[in-house]
N, C-alpha and C positions, 0 to 999 in steps of 0.2 A: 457632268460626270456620267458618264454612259452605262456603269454600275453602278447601281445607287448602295450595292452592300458591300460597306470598309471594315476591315478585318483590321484590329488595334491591338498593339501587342500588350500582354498583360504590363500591367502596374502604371500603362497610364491615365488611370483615374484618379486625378490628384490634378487642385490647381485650374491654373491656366489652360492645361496641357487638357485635361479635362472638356475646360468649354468646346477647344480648336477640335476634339474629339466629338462630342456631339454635333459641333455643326457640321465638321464634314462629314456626317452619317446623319442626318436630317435628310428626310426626302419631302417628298409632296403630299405624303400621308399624314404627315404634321407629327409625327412622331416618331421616336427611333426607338430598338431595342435592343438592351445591352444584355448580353450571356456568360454565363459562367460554369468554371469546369468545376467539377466532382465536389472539390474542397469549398465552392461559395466562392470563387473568387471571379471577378468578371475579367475576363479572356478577348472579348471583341463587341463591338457597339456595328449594327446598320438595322435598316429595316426587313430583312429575314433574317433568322434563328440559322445556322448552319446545319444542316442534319445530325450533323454528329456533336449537338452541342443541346440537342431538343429535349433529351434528357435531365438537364440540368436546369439549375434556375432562371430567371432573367429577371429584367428590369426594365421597367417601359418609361419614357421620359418623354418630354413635351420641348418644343424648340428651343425654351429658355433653360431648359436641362435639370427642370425641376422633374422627380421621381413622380409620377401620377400612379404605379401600378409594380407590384412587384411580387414574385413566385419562388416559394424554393425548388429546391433540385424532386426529380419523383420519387417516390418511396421506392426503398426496397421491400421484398414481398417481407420480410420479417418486419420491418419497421411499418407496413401497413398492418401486420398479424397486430404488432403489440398497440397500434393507436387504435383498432379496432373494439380490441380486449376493454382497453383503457374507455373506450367510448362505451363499449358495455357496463362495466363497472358501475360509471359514472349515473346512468342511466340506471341500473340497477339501486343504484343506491338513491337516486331522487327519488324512483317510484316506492322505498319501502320506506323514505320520509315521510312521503305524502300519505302512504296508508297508515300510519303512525298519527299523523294529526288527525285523521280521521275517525280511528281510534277512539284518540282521545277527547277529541268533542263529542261521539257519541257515549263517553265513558260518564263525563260531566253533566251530560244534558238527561242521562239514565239512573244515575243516583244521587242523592244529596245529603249525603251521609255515607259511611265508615257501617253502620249498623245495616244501612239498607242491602250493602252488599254481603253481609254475612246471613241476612235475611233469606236471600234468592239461591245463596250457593247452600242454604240448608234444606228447602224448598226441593232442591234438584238431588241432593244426596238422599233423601225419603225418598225419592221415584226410584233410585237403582237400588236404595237398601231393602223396599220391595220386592222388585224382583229378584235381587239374590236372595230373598226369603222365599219366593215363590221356586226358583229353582233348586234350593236346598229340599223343600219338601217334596221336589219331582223327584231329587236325587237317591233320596231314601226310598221311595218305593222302588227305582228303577235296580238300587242295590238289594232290594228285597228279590225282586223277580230275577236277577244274575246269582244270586244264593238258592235260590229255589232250585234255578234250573241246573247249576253246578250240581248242589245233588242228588237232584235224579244219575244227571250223569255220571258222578262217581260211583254211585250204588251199582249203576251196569259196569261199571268197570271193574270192580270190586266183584263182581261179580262172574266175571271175566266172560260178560254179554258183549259182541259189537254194537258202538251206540249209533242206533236210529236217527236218521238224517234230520226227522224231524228235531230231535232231541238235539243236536249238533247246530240245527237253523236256531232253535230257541235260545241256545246259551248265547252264538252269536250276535245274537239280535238283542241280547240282554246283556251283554257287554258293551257294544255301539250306543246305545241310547245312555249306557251310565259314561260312558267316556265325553259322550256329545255335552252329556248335563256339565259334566264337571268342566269341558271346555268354555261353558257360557258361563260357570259362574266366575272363570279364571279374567274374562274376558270382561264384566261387570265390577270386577274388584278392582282391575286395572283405571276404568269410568271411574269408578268413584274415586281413587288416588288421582285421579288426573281433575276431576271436578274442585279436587282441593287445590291443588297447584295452581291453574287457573285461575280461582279466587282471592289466594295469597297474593301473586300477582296481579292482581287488576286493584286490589285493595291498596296495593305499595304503590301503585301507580297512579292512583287516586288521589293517596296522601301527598305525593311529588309534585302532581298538576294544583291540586290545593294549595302548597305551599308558593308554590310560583304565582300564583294568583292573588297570594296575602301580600309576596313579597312587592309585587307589580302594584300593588294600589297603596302598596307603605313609602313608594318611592313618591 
């Protein structure tokens, strides 16, 4: 055969008609390749792909026209978009397993008790309930010196004096330091409602791993 590539018309793969198909598209590379169009359907068997068939899938078979090797058609760019996504996903979701059991063996292997974690999340609210002590009592002086300097400044206005830059730098400067305080203590109150949450949660999470662990050694 002086072309070794036989172009078969669709639907004879079936049968008998089948085998006479592969071996007359058998060449000396000891295997043939069957292609197909858009739909999956195979369209023609030799040993080159047609160009205009390279897009689609094939099938690679061995002389006895056993299947050795097989490809679907190539993605389209949206069907590569979504197997991407879907591969992200996937990926995404093993790796927040895996930080989750780890997690959890270091949740286990750090407390051994229910008490002990109400222990440390108390430990940790003293530290902030401090310093929101410590900034309450900056906040009161800094309201004290913002009322000072107000009224100076009202007495010159009241007075119907232009007030002095200096007089003007002060009040600012004593309004900025009480805004500042009162931002830290907003920010510290927030800590501490979040140090609770945290604990509630790690404790529930505790009792769950515990109880999985009574259930695992009751079995």
């Amino acid at each position: 055969m002086s072309n070794r590539t036989l172009l078969l018309v669709a639907g004879i793969v079936v049968g008998s008609v089948w085998g006479l198909a592969v071996g007359a598209a058998y060449g000396a590379s000891g295997k043939i390749v069957c292609w197909k169009d858009k739909s999956g359907k195979i369209v023609g068997c030799g040993d080159t792909v047609p160009p205009e068939y390279r897009e689609g899938g094939t099938k690679e078979l061995d002389r006895r026209g056993v299947t050795r090797k097989e490809t679907g058609a190539a993605l389209t760019a949206e069907q590569r978009k979504a197997k991407e996504e879907e591969e992200a996903r996937k990926k995404a979701e093993a790796q927040k397993a895996q930080e989750q059991r780890r997690q959890d063996t270091a949740l286990l292997n750090t407390f051994s008790s229910e008490k002990e974690i109400d222990l440390k999340r108390d430990r940790e609210l003293q530290v902030v309930d401090l310093q929101i002590k410590n900034y309450e009592a900056s906040l009161k002086n800094a309201q004290a010196r913002e009322t000072e300097a107000r009224g100076r400044a009202d007495q010159l206005t009241k007075s119907k004096k232009p007030l002095p830059d200096a007089v003007k730098d002060e009040l600012a400067r004593a309004e900025a330091e009480r805004r500042q305080i009162e931002g830290q203590i907003t920010t510290k109150q927030k800590e501490r409602d979040a140090i609770r949450v945290k604990y509630e949660e790690m404790k529930k999470r505790y009792v769950e791993l515990k109880a999985k662990q009574a259930a695992a050694r009751g079995k």
